[in-house]
C-alpha positions in Angstrom: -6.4 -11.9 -19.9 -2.7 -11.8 -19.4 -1.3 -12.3 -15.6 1.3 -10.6 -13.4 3.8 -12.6 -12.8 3.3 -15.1 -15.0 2.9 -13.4 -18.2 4.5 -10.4 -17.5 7.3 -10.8 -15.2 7.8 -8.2 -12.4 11.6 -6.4 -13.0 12.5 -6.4 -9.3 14.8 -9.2 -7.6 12.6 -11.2 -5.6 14.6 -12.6 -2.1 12.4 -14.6 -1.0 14.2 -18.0 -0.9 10.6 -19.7 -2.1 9.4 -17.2 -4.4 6.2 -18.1 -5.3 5.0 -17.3 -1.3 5.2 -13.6 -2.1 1.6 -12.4 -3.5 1.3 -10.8 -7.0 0.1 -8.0 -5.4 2.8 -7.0 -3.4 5.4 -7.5 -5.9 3.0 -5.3 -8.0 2.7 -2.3 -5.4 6.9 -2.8 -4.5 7.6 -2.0 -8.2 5.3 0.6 -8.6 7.0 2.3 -5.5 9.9 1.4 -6.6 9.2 3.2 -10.5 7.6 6.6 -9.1 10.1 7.0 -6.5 13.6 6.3 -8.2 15.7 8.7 -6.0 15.4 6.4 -2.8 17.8 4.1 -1.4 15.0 1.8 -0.3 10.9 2.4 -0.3 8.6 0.8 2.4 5.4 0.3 0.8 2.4 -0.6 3.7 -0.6 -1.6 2.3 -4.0 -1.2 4.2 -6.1 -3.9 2.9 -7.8 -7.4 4.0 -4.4 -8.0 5.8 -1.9 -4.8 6.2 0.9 -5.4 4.3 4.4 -3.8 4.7 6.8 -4.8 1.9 10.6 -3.5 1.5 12.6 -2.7 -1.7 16.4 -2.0 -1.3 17.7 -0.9 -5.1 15.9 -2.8 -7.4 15.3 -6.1 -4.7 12.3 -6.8 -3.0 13.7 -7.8 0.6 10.4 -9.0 1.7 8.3 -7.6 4.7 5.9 -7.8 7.5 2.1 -8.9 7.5 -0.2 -8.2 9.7 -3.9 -7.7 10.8 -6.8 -5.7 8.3 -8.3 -2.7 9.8 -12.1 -4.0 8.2 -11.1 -7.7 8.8 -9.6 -6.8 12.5 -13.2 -4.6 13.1 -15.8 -7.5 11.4 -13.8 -10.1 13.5 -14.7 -8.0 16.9 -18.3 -7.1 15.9 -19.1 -10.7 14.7 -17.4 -12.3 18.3 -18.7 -9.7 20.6 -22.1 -9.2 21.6 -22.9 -5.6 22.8 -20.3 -3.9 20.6 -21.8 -2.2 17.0 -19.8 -2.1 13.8 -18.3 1.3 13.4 -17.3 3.3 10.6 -13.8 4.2 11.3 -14.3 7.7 11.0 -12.6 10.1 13.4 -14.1 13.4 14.4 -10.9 14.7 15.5 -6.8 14.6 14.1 -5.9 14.4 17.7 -6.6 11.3 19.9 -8.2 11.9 23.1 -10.6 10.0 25.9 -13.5 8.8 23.9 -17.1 9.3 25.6 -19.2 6.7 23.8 -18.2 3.3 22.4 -18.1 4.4 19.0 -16.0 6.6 19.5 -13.8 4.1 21.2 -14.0 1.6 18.6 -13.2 4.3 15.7 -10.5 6.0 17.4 -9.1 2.6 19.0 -8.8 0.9 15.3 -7.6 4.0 13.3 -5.5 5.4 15.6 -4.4 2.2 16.9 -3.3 1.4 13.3 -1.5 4.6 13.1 0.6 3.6 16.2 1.4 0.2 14.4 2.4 1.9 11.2 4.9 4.4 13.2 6.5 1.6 15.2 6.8 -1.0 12.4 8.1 1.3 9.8 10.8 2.5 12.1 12.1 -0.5 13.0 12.0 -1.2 9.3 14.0 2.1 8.3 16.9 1.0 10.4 17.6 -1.8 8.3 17.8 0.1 5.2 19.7 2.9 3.3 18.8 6.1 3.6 16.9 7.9 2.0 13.6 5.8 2.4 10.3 6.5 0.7 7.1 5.5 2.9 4.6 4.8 0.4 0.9 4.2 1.9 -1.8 2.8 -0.3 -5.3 0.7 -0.1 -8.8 1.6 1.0 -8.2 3.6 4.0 -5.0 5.0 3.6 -6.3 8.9 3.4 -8.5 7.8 7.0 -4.8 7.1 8.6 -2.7 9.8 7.1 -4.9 12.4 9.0 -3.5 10.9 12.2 0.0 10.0 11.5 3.0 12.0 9.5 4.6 8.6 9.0 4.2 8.2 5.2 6.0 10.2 2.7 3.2 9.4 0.0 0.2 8.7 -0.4 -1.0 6.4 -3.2 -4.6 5.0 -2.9 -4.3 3.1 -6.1 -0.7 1.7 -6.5 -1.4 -1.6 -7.7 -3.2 -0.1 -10.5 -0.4 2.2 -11.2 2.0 -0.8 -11.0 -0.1 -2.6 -13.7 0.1 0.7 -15.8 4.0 1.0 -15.2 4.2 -3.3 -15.9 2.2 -2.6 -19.3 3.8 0.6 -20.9 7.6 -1.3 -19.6 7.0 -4.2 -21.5 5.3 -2.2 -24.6 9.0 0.0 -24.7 10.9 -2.8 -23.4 9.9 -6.4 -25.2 13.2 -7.7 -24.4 12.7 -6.9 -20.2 15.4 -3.7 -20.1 14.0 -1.8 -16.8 12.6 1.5 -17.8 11.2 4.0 -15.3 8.9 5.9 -17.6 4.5 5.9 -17.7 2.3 4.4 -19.6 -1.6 3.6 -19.8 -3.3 0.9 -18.3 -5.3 -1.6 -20.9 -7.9 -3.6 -19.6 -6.5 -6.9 -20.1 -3.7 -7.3 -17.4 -4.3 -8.5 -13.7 -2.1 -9.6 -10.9 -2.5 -13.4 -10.5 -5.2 -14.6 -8.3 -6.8 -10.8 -7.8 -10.4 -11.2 -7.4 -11.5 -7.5 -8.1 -11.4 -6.5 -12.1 -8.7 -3.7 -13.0 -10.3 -0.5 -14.2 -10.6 0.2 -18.0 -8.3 3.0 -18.7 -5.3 5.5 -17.1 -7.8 8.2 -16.6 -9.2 6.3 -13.9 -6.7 6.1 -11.6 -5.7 8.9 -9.4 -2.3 10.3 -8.6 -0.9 10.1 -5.1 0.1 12.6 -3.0 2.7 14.0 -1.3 2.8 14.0 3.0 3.0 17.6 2.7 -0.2 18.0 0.6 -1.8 15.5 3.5 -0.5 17.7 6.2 -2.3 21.0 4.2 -5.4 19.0 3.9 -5.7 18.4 7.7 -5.1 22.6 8.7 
């Protein structure tokens, strides 16, 4: 088992002033953004996972980013500590937000939506302190669940820490000396961000492309 970054080191410039703070993970997703999108100034990748997760790449620097609340660990935190309110799918019958009439409804429109609204705002406020053009990447679990609300990512990548471990892996096989490359490569079974709990899957064929915001926007019509 080889580890990212310790094994392998990550070809971006990390800012932060302690760099070991920053998770493998995000430096993982921040190249991977920064690899499959080379023609933008700066990328804003916002990951939707235990904790949501926006991270910022000006050229080839990670600048850092935000972190904030989980949707699942912001919705098991308010089931647990509430007593008459159920767990909820986060589901949404409907792209446009309206009234609720039960509290399901509430609860499902009130997190995904609500997480939406916080992606908009937050990325915003991001974009004006970098170079145009900037490339919102969203990724994690429930990414596909918020892009049918919100036109605020340019891409949609479900999977791009896996695709940052492929792009690490096939760099270093054409690049044993650390020159930055910005081909693609498959992903062996053997490399994992440090400290990752969940096992990386066995081969390329089983991670799935992203797509575009315009492909989302065709899916919701």
């Amino acid at each position: 088992l080889r580890l990212a970054p310790e094994d392998i080191p990550i070809p971006l410039e990390n800012r932060y002033p302690h760099k070991h703070e920053v998770g493998a993970d995000r430096l993982v997703g921040a190249f991977a953004a920064r690899r499959l999108y080379p023609e933008a100034a700066a990328i804003i990748s916002v990951d939707f996972g235990t904790a949501t997760t926006f991270d910022c790449v000006r050229d080839n620097a990670y600048l850092g980013g935000l972190i904030g609340p989980g949707i699942l660990s912001s919705a098991e935190a308010l089931a647990v500590r509430t007593a008459k309110l159920p767990r909820i799918s986060l589901e949404v019958e409907s792209d446009a937000l309206m009234p609720a009439s039960s509290t399901v409804t509430s609860l499902n429109h009130g997190f995904v939506f609500g997480f939406a609204a916080m992606a908009e705002g937050l990325i915003a406020r991001l974009r004006r302190t970098l170079p145009e053009p900037v490339v919102v990447v969203g990724t994690g679990g429930l990414v596909r669940t918020l892009a049918r609300v919100t036109d605020c990512f340019d891409a949609v990548r479900p999977d791009l820490l896996l695709d940052g471990l492929r792009l690490l892996r096939a760099e270093e096989g054409r690049n044993p000396r650390g020159r930055i490359s910005s081909r693609e490569g498959a992903l062996p079974p053997q490399i994992s961000p440090a400290g990752f709990g969940a096992k990386p899957r066995p081969s390329a064929e089983n991670v799935p492309g992203g797509h575009t915001r315009r492909k989302a926007a065709k899916e919701r019509t």
